[in-house]
C-alpha positions as CSV (number, residue, x, y, z in Angstrom):
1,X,0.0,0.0,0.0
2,X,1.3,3.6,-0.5
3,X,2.2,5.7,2.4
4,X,0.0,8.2,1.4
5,X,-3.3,6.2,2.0
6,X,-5.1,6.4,5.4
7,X,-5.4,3.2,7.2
8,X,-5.5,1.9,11.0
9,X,-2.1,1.1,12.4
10,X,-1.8,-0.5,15.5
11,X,1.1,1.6,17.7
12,X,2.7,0.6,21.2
13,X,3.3,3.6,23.6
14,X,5.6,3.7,26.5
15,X,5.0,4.1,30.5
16,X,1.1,3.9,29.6
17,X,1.0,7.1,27.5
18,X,-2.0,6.0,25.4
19,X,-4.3,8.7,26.6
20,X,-1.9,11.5,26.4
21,X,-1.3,10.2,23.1
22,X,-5.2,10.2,22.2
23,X,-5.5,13.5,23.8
24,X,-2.5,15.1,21.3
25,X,-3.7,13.2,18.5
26,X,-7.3,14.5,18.8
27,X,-6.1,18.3,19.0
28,X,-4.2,17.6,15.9
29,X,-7.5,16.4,13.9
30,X,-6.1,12.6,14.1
31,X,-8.6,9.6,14.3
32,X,-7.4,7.2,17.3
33,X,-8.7,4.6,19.3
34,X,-7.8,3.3,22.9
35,X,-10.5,1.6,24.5
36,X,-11.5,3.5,28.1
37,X,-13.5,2.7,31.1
38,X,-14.4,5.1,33.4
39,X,-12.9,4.5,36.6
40,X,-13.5,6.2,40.1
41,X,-10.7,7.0,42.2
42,X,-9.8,9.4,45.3
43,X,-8.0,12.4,44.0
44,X,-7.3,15.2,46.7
45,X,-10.0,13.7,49.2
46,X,-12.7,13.4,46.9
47,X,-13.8,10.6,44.1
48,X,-13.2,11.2,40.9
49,X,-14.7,9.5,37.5
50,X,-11.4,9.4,35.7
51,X,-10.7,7.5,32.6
52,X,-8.7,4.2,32.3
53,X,-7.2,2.6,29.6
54,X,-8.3,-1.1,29.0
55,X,-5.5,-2.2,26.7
56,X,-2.5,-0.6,28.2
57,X,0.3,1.1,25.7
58,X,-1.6,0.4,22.9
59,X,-2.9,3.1,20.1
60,X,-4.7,2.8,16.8
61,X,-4.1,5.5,14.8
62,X,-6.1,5.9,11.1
63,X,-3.6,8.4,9.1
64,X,-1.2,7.8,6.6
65,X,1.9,6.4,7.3
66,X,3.5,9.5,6.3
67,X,2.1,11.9,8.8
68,X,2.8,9.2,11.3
69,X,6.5,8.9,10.5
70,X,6.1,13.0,11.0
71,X,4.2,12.9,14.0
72,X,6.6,9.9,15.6
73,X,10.0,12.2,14.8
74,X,9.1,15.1,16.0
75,X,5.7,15.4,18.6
76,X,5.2,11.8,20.1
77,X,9.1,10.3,19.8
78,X,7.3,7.6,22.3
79,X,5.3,5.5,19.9
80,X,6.2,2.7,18.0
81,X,4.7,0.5,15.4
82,X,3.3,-2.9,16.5
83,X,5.4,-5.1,13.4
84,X,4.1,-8.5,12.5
85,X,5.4,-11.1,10.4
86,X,3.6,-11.4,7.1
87,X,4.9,-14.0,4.2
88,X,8.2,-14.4,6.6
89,X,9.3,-11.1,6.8
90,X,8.6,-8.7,9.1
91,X,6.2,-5.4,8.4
92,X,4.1,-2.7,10.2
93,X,1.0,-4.1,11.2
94,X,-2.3,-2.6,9.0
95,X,-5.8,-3.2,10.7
96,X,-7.9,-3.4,7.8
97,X,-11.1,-1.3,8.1
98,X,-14.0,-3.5,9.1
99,X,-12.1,-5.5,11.3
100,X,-11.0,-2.4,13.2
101,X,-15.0,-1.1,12.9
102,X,-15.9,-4.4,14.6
103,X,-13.6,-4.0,17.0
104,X,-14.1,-0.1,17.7
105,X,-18.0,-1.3,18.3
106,X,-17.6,-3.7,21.2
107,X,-14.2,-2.5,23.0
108,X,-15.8,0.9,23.0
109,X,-18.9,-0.3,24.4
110,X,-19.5,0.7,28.2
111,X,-21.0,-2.5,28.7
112,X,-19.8,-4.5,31.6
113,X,-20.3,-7.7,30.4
114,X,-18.0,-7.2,27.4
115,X,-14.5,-9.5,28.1
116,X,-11.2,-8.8,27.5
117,X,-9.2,-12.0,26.2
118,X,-5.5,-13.2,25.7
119,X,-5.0,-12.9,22.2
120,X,-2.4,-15.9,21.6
121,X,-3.6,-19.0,22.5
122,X,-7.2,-18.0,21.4
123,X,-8.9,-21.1,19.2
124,X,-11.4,-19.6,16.5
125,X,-10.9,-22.1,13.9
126,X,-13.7,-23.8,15.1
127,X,-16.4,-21.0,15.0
128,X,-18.4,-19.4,12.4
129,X,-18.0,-16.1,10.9
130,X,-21.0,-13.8,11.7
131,X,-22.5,-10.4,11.8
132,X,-24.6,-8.9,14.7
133,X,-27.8,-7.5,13.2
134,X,-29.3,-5.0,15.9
135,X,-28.7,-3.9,19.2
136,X,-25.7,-1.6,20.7
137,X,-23.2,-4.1,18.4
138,X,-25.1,-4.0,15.6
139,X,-22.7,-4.3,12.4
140,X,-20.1,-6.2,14.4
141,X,-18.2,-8.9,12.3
142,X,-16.7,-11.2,14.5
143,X,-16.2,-15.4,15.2
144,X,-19.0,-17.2,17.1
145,X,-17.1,-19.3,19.3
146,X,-17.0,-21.2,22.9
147,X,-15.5,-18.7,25.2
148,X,-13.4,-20.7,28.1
149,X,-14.8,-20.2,31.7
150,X,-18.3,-18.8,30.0
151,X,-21.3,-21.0,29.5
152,X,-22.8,-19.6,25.9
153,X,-20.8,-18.7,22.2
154,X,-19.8,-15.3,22.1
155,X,-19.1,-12.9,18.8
156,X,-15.5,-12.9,19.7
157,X,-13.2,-9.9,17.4
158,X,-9.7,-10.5,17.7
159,X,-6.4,-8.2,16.3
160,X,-3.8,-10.7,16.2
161,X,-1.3,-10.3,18.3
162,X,-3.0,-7.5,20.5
163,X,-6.2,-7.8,21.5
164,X,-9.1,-10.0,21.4
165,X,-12.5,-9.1,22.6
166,X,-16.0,-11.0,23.4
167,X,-19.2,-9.6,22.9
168,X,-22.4,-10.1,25.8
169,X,-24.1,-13.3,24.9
170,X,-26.6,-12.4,22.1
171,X,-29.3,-14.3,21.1
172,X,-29.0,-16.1,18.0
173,X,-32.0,-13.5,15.9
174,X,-29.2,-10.8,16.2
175,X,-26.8,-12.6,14.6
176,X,-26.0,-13.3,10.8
177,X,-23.5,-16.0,9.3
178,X,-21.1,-14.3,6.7
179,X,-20.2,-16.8,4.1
């Protein structure tokens, strides 16, 4: 792809920087994602809603590469691409569009329910592709899969290597097999 196209990269940040990151990002115009709960805590005697990163010193940032490389040398000299290896070499890792929609759709969500998984060592080979059809996931693509430790299948959207996240149990109307 050319550097010049906007796509979702998946950054690392150090000492838990994501927010500040997010925060500088934002100002500058700069699409990002880091999932957030809000989180109270005692600040100067009195409780506080503050936010929390969920995924810590991760990004996703949807620019070009090039204003990345800009941003990286001169503003936020802390973040670093996430690399993966691709056809056995090694490259910047790209989160193509839906997948990151899907995923922007239930780590986003302020739902409690939602769980966080280990994304190595994750098993969906064995579910089904699907699509939730309504409800606060709606247009979710995911794998409907066996969840350890959790009784029903769960849309399940992963980033490989990163982060993998389980919808709330659905029931089955709200959800479509993709061939």
């Amino acid at each position: 792809m050319s550097e010049s196209v906007e796509q979702w990269y998946a950054m690392r940040v150090t000492y838990q920087r994501e927010l500040m990151a997010r925060q500088f990002l934002s100002e500058q115009g700069i699409e990002s994602f880091v999932p957030v709960r809000l989180e109270r805590r005692l600040v100067g005697g009195r409780f506080r809603l503050r936010p929390r990163a969920l995924l810590h010193n991760y990004i996703f940032i949807r620019s070009t590469r090039e204003q990345i490389d800009q941003i990286k040398q001169f503003q936020l000299p802390y973040l670093r691409y996430v690399m993966h290896t691709l056809n056995g070499e090694r490259q910047v890792m790209v989160v193509p569009e839906q997948q990151m929609r899907s995923f922007v759709i239930v780590a986003g969500s302020d739902d409690e329910r939602v769980m966080w998984l280990p994304s190595e060592g994750l098993n969906l080979a064995k579910g089904e592709r699907v699509r939730v059809l309504a409800g606060p996931f709606e247009g979710a693509e995911g794998v409907l899969t066996k969840v350890e430790g959790v009784r029903d299948r769960r849309v399940v959207v992963r980033i490989e290597g990163v982060a993998a996240v389980a919808a709330p149990t659905l029931p089955a109307e709200l959800v479509e097999r993709i061939e």
